[in-house]
C-alpha positions as CSV (number, residue, x, y, z in Angstrom):
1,X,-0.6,-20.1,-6.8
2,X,0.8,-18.2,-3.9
3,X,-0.1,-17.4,-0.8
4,X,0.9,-13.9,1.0
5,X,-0.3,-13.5,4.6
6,X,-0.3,-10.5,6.4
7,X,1.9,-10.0,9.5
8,X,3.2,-6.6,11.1
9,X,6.6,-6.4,12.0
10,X,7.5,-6.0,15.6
11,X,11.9,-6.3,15.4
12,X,14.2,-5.2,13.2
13,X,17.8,-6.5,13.2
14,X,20.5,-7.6,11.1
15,X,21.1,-11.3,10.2
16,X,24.6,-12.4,8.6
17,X,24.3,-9.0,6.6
18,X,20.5,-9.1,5.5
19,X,17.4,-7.0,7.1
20,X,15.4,-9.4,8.9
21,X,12.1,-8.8,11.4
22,X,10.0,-10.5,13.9
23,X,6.9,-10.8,12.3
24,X,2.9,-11.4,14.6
25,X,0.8,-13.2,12.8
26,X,-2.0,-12.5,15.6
27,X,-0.3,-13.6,18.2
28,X,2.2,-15.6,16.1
29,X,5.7,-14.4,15.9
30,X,7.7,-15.8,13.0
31,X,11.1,-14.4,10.8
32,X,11.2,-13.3,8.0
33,X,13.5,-11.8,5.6
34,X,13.2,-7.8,5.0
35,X,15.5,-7.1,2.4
36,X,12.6,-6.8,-0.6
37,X,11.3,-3.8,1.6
38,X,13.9,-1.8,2.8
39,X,11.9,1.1,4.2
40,X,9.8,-1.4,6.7
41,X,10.1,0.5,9.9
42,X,8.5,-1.5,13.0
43,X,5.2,-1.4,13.2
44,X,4.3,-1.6,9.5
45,X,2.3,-4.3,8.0
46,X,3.7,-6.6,5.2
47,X,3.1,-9.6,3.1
48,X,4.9,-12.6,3.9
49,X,5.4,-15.3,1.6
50,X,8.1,-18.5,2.2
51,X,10.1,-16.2,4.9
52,X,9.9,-12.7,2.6
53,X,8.2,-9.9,3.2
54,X,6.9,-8.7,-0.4
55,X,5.4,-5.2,-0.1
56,X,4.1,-3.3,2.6
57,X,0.3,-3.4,2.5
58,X,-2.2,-1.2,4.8
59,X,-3.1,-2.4,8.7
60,X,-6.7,-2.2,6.8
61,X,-5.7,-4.0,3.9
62,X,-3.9,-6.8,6.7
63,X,-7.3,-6.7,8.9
64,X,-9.1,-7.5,5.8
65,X,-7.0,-9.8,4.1
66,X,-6.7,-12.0,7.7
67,X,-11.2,-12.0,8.3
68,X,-10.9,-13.2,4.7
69,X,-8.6,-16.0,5.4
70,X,-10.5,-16.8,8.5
71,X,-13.7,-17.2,6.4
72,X,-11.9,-19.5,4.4
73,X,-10.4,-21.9,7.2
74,X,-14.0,-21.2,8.7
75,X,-15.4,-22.5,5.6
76,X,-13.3,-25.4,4.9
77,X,-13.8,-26.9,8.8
78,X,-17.8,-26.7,7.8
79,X,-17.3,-28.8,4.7
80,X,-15.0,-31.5,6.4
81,X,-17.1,-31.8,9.6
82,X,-20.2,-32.5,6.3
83,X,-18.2,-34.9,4.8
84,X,-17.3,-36.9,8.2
85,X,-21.1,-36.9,8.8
């Protein structure tokens, strides 16, 4: 299974000949590859997996995607602090 998260890309530069980007992932700012997406312009939202962004996706699709992702690290901290009690 993979795992894309949302990001949206706040740099753009060249990297030993590939497009690269500064990527926030709320308030996190990580690299990642841009070459799969060539029309990412800053400011755009895309889906990162293992350092490459994938596709471009929606900021609503990204706002959705991250409260989802939430809910699941939300979810998954209630049924550890259960099993420690």
């Amino acid at each position: 299974m993979c795992l894309g998260v949302p990001g949206k890309i706040v740099e753009i530069y060249e990297n030993n000949g590939l497009k690269m980007g500064k990527i926030d992932f709320g308030g996190v700012t990580r690299e990642a590859c841009l070459e799969y997406v060539p029309e990412a312009q800053i400011g755009d939202y895309t889906l990162i997996h293992v350092g490459f962004a994938l596709n471009l996706i929606s900021e609503e699709e990204a706002i959705e995607t991250l409260q989802l992702l939430n809910q699941i690290a939300d979810l998954s901290e209630e049924i550890t602090q259960e099993k420690i009690e």
